[in-house]
N, C-alpha and C positions, 0 to 999 in steps of 0.2 A: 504493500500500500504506500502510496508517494506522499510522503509530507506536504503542508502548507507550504512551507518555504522552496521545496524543488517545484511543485507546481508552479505559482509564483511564477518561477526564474525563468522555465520552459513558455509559459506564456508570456514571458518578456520576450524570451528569444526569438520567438515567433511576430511578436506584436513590430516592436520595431523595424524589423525588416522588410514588413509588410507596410508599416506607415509610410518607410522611407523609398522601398520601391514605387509605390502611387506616386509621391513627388517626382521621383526621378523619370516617372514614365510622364505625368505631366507637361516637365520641362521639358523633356524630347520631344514632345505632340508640340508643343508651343513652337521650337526650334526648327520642327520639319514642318511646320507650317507656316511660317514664316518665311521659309527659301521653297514654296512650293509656287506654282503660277496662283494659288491662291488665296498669297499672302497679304493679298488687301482688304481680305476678310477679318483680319486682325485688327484691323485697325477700325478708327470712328467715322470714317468716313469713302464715298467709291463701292458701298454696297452693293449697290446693283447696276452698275452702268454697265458694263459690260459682262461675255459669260454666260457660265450655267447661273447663276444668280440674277441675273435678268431675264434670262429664258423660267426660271421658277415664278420670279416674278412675276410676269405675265402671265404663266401660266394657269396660276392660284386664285382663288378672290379673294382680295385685299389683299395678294400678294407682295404689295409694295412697302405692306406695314410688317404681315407678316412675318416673311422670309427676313427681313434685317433683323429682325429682334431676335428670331429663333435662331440666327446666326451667334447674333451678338451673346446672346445666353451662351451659348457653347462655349465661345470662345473665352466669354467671362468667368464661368465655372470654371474651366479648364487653369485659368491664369490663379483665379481665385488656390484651388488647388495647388497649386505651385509655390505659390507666396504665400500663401497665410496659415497652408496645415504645418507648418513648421513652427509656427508661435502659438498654435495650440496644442501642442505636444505635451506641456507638463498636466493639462486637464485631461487630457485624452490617457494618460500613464495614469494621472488619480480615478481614472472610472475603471481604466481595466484593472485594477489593483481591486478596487471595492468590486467588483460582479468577477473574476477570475473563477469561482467558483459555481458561478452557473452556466448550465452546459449550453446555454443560450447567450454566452460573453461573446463572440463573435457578431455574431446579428445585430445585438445592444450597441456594440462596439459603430457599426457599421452606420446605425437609426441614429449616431449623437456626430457625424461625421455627414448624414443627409439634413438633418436640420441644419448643422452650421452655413454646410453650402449651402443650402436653401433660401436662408437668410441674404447672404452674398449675394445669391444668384437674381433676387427680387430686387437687392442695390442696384446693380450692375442693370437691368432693365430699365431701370426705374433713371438710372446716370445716363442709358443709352437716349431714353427719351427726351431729358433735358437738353443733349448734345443736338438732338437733331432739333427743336424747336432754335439754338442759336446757331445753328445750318441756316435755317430757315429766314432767320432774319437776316443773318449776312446776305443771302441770295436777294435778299426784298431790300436792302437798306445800300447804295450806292458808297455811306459814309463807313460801316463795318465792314465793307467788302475792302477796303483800302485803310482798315482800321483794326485788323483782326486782332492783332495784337493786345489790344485792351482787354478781349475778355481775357485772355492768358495771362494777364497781369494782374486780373481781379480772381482767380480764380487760385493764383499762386497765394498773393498777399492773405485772401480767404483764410487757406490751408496755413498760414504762417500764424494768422492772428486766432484761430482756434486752439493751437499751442500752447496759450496762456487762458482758456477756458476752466470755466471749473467741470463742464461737463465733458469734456476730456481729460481732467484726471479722474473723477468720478468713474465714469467706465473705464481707465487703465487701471484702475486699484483694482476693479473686478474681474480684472483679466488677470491682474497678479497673483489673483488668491486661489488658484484650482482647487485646492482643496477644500476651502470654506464652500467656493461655489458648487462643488459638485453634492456637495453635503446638503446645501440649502434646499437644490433641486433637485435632488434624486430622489423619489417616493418609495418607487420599485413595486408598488402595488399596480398599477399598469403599465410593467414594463416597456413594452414597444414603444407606447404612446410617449412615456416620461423622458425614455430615452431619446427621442427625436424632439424632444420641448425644451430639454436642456441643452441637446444642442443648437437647437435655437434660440435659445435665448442666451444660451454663450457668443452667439453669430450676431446676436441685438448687439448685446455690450463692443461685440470687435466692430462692428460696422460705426458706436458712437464715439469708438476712440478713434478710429482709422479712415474715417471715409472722405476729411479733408484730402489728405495723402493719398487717398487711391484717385481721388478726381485728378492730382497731376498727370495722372495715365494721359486724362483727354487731352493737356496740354502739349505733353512730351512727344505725344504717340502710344496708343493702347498694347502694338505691336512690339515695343521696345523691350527685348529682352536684357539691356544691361539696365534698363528703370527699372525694370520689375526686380532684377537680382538686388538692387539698390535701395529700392523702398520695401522690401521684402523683410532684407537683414536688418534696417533700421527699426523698422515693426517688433521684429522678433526679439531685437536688443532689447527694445522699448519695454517690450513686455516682461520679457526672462531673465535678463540680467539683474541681479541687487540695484544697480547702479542706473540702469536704465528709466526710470520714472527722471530723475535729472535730467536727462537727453531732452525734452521735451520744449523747453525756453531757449535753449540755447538753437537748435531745430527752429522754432519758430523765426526766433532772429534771423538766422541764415535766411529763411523762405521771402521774411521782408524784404531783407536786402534785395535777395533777388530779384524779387518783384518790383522796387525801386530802381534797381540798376536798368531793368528791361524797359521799365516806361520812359526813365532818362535818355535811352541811346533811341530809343524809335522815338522820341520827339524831338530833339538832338537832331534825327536824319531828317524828318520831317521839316521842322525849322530849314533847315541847312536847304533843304529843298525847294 
């Protein structure tokens, strides 16, 4: 009969390498898909102009709304996956440590990993939506179409001044505490149910600490795999390092700057102009 503690270790051995392969399978899908001819599905914008993506378009009804979004979900979940299971890694170790011993910790495992993304994945719609409504205006406004740079200067400075929020430390304290949190919200009297609630409401708290920072996507490029490696690890610091809650003012600063450096030089050319 196998002890608590070799159990335990065997479902460690198992768990991590299986967390860690979904990311790395992830990353690869991101990577080959981005040097693929249909790497501009990655990105926020060029969904359907040309392609099987316009031939679906037209295809479908209401193909035009459709097919970008259902795109965009993919490739948002998929990125999401890549970047963020890696900063929840110390709740996701506190859950299978607490349920290791029902023969249903697998599945549980699985239902706190579909809510997270779940969560994500309704941000990431919800970010795609907003992006094309200011598509939409650059295309109707003569003055943003020769101006674009502004919203990426308000959407940097944005992410910079939420940095000194209280409701962004608020949800990184909840993010730091895996194990208070999993405590709070594990019932386990409707296991399925509880487990995919927790991990959606673990996917609330990450989306109110982090969702400044992921809208840089729309500015950088959604497609950018050295941003995503970049705000990925800064996330991850953010959360799981002792030290990371600090990160967060100083991060902010930077983000101003940058956002002041950028309005400086395009009004600077503009002037000059």
């Amino acid at each position: 009969m196998n002890s608590p503690a070799s159990t335990a270790l065997r479902h460690r051995s198992v768990f991590v390498p299986m967390l860690s392969g979904l990311v790395v399978l992830a990353w690869t899908a991101l990577w080959a898909w981005s040097r693929s001819p249909y790497g501009r599905y990655l990105q926020h914008e060029s969904w359907f102009d040309s392609g099987l993506g316009a031939q679906l378009c037209s295809a479908i009804p209401g193909g035009s709304v459709l097919v970008p979004t259902l795109l965009h979900a993919v490739a948002w979940v998929t990125m999401i996956a890549a970047m963020m299971l890696p900063t929840t890694l110390p709740l996701l170790e506190q859950f299978r440590r607490l349920t290791a011993s029902r023969e249903d910790h697998r599945q549980l495992l699985a239902l706190v990993i579909g809510g997270y993304l779940a969560v994500w994945g309704a941000f990431g719609v919800l970010a795609h939506g907003l992006d094309l409504l200011v598509l939409a205006g650059f295309a109707r406004s003569p003055w943003f179409a020769l101006h674009g740079w502004v919203a990426g200067v308000a959407v940097i400075a944005t992410a910079g001044l939420f940095q000194f929020s209280a409701l962004k430390y608020r949800c990184l304290d909840k993010c730091r505490t895996p194990l208070g949190f999993v405590m709070q919200h594990w019932r386990g009297r409707h296991p399925r149910r509880n487990a995919f609630l927790l991990g959606a409401h673990h996917g609330a708290f990450c989306v109110g600490c982090c969702w400044a920072l992921m809208l840089l996507m729309f500015v950088v490029g959604t497609g950018s795999i050295g941003w995503m490696l970049a705000l990925g690890a800064i996330m991850a610091v953010e959360k799981n390092m002792p030290w990371g809650r600090s990160l967060s003012a100083p991060l902010g600063v930077a983000l101003l700057a940058w956002a002041a450096m950028t309005a400086v030089l395009n009004l600077g050319v503009a002037h000059g102009g």
